[in-house]
C-alpha positions as MATLAB code, in Angstrom:
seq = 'XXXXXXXXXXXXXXXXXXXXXXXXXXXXXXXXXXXXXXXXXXXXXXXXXXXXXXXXXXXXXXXXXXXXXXXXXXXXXXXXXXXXXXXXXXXXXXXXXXXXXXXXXXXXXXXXXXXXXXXXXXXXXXXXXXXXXXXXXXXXXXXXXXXXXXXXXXXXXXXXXXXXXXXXXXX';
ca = [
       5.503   15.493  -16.011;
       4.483   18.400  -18.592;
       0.790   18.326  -19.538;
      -1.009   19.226  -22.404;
      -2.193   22.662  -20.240;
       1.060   23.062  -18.674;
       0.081   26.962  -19.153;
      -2.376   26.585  -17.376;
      -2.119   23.727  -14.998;
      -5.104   24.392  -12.809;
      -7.899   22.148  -13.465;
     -11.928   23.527  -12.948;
     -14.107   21.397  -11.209;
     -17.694   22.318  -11.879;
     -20.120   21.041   -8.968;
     -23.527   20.313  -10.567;
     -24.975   17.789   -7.930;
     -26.078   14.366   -8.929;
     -25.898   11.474   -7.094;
     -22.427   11.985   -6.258;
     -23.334   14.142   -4.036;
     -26.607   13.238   -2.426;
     -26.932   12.081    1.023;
     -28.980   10.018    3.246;
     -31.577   12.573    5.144;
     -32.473    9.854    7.996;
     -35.484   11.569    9.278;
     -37.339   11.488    5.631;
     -35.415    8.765    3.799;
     -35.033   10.546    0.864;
     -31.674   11.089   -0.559;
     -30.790   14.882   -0.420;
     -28.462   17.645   -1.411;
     -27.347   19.581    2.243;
     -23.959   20.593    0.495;
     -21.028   19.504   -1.727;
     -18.843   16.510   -0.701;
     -15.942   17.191   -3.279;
     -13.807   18.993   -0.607;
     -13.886   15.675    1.113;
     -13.746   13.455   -1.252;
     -10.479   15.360   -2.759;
      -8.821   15.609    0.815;
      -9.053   11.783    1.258;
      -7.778   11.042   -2.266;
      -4.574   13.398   -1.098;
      -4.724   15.024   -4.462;
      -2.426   17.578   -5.189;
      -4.012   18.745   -8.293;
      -4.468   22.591   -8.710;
      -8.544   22.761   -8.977;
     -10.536   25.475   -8.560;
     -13.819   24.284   -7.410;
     -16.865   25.961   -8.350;
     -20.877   25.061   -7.164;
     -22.998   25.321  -10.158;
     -25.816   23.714   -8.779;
     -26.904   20.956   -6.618;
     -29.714   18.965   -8.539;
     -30.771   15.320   -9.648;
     -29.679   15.502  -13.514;
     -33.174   14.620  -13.931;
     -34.730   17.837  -12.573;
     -31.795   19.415  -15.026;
     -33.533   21.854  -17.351;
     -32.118   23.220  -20.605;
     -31.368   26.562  -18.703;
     -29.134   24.672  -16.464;
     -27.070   23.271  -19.408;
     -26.814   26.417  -20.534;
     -25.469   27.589  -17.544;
     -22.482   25.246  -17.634;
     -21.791   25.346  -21.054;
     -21.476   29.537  -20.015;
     -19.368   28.405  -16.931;
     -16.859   26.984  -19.709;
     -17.322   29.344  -21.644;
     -15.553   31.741  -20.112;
     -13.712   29.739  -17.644;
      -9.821   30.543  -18.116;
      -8.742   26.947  -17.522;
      -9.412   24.842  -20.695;
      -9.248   21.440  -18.700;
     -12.722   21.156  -16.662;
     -14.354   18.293  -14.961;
     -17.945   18.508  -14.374;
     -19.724   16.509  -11.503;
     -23.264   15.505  -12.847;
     -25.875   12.812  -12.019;
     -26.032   10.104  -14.509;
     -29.096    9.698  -15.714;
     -29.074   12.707  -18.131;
     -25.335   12.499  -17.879;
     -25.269   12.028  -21.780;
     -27.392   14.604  -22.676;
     -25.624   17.401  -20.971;
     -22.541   16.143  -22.658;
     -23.763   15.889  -25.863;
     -25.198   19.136  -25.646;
     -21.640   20.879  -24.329;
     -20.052   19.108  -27.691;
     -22.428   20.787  -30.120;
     -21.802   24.758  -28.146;
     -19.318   26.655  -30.239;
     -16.445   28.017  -28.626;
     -15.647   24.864  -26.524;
     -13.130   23.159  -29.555;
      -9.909   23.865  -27.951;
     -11.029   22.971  -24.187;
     -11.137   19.288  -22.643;
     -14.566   18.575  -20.975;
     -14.741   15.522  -18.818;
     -18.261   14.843  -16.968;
     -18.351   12.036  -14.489;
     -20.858   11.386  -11.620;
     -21.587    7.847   -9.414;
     -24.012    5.322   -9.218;
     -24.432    5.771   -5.751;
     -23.548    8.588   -3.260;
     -20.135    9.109   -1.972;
     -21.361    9.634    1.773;
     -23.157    6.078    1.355;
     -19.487    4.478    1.475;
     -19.079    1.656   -1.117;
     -19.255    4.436   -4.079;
     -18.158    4.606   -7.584;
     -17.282    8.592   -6.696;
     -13.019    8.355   -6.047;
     -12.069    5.993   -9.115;
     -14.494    7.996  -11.659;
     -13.435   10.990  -10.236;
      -9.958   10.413  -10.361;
     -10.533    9.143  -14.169;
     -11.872   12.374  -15.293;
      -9.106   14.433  -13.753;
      -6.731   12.248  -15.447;
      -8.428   12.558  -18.759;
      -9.197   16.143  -18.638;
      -5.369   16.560  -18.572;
      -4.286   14.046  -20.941;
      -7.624   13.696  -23.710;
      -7.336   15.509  -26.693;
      -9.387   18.663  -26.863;
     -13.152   17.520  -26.828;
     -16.243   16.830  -24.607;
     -15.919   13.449  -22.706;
     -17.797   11.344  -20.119;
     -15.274    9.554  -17.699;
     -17.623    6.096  -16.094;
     -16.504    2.839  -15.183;
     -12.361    3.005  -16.117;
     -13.402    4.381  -19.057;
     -13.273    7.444  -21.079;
     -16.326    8.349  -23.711;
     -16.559   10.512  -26.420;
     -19.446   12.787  -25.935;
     -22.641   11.631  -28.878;
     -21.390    8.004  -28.662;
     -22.356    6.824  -25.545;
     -25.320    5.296  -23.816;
     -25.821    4.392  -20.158;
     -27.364    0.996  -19.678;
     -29.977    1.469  -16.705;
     -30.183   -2.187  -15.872;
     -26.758   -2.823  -15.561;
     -25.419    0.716  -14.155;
     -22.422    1.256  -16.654;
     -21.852    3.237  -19.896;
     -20.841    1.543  -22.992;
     -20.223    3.087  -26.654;
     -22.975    3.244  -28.992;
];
């Protein structure tokens, strides 16, 4: 099947961390960041994808600062690829993306962020099916900045994430 980037079929994953990605540090009990989990993740879902994986960062969204978001709006900036997934946690999930939609020079490139509601190495995660979403979108979604959550694919600046219930929903 052709895809809407068949020029340029590999797909960027940026790594930004989030909960994704955190893991259970049994000595301290406090969920940490000791390295990326996407390899993994990717090998078990057999995915044949093209990807070129890149580590941005490895933080809680909420320690996220607006030099960070710069960074990654930078990172797609000048990627070459103009389909790019972005792993980020989900509690400022929204802002990063609405952010990204508002940076000139992105128009022509589709930006899907997606992240979990709890960590992949925890078992029992969200990670594989959003993951999986956003790969599919970022190939198939019209140019624009997206967030992939729950089967679902958002338009970046109409979306909210309901704490209570753990799922994101259109404004």
């Amino acid at each position: 099947m052709s895809t809407p980037n068949s020029s340029n079929a590999t797909l960027l994953l940026l790594i930004t961390g989030g909960t994704l990605d955190k893991e259970y540090q049994a000595t301290t009990g406090m969920l940490v960041f000791p390295e990326t989990h996407l390899p993994k993740l990717l090998n078990e879902a057999n995915s044949t994808l093209p990807i070129q994986q890149t580590v941005l960062m490895q933080k809680d969204s909420l320690e996220m600062t607006a030099e960070d978001r710069h960074d990654i709006f930078q990172a797609c900036l000048s990627s070459q690829q103009d389909a790019i997934v972005i792993t980020h946690g989900t509690d400022t999930m929204v802002k990063t993306a609405t952010f990204l939609q508002q940076q000139p020079g992105l128009a022509d490139k589709r930006i899907v962020l997606t992240g979990a509601m709890r960590p992949y190495m925890l078992g029992h995660s969200d990670a594989g099916f959003n993951l999986g979403s956003a790969f599919m979108a970022a190939q198939l979604a019209k140019p624009g900045t997206y967030i992939a959550m729950n089967g679902q694919l958002f338009e970046a600046g109409n979306v909210q994430k309901n704490r209570v219930l753990g799922q994101f929903f259109t404004q």
